[in-house]
N, C-alpha and C positions, 0 to 999 in steps of 0.2 A: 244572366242570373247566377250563374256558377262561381262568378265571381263577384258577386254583391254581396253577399252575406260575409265571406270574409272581410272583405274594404268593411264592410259598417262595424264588424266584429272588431279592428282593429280599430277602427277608430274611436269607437267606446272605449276600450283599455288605455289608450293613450291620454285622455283628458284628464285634465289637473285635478286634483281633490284636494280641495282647502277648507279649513274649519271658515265655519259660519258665526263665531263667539264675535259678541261685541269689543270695542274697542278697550272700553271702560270694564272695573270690574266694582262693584262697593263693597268697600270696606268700613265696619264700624269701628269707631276708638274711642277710646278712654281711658284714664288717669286710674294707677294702681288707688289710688290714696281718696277716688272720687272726685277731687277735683274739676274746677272748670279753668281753660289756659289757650292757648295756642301751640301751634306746630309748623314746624318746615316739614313737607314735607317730597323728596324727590326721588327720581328715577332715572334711565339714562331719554327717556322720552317726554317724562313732563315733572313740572316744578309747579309747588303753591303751597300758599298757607291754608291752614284750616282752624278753627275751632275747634274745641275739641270741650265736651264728647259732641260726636257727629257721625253722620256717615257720610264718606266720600267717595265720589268715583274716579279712581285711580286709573292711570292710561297703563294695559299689560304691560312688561317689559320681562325679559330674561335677569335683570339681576335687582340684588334686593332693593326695599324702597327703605331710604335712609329718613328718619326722621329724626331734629331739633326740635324739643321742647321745653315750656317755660308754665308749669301752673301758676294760678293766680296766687296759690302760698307761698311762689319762690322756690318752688321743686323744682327739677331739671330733671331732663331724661333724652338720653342720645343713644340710638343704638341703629336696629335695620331690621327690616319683616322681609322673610326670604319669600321667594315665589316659589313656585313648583308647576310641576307639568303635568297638564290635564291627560284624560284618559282617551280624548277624539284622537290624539296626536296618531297615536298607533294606528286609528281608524285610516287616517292620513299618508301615512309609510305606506299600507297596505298597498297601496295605488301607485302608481306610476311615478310622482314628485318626490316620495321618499320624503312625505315631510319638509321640504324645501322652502315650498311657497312660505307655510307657513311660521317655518324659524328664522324666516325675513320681519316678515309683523310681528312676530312674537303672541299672536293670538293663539298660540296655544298653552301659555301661561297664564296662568292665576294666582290672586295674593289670598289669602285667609279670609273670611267673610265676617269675622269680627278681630279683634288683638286690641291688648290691654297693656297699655307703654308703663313700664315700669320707672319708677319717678323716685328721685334722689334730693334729700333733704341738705 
C-alpha cells in the first residue's frame, strides 16, 4: 500500500494530453465585391475547390491556406488566410507531451471562422 499511491500518482502525470478539436475547421468566404466564383483552395494537408460564397471545412494545418480565385465578373484574387494557435495548446504543454502530440496533427491550429477574399478587377 505504501507503494501504490505513488505508482498510480506517477502514472497519472505521465499520460499524454492531446486536444480533442476536430479535424475540420469551417470557414466562411466571400467575394470583396459580393460576387459569386470559385476557389482553389489548399494547405499542406488537404486541396479542393469551393464555391464561393460558402462555408467550408477546412483540414487544420500549421501553415497558411493559400487560395486561387476566379469571380463570375472575371475578378481575381490570390493571396493566403494564416492559421494561428488555439488557446488548449498551453492546456497541452502543461502536461507531460509538451504539446508534442499535438504539433504532429496540427489540431491545435485554427483558420478564422469567416474571411472575405479580396478580388482584383
Amino acid at each position: 500500500m505504501r507503494y501504490l499511491i505513488p505508482v498510480i500518482g506517477l502514472c497519472a502525470l505521465s499520460a499524454c494530453a492531446t486536444i480533442t478539436n476536430d479535424e475540420n475547421v469551417p470557414v466562411a468566404l466571400s467575394f470583396s465585391d459580393g460576387s459569386t466564383g470559385t476557389c482553389t483552395l489548399q494547405n499542406k494537408r488537404v486541396t479542393l475547390s469551393a464555391e464561393i460564397p460558402s462555408t467550408q471545412m477546412i483540414r487544420r494545418s500549421d501553415d497558411n491556406l493559400q487560395y486561387n480565385c476566379t469571380s463570375s465578373n472575371g475578378a481575381t484574387g490570390v493571396g493566403g488566410i494564416p492559421s494561428s494557435m488555439g488557446a488548449k495548446i498551453v492546456a497541452s504543454a502543461v502536461f507531460l507531451d509538451l504539446g508534442i502530440v499535438d504539433s504532429i496533427t496540427d489540431k491545435h491550429r485554427t483558420y478564422p471562422a469567416s474571411f472575405v477574399i479580396p478580388v482584383n478587377k
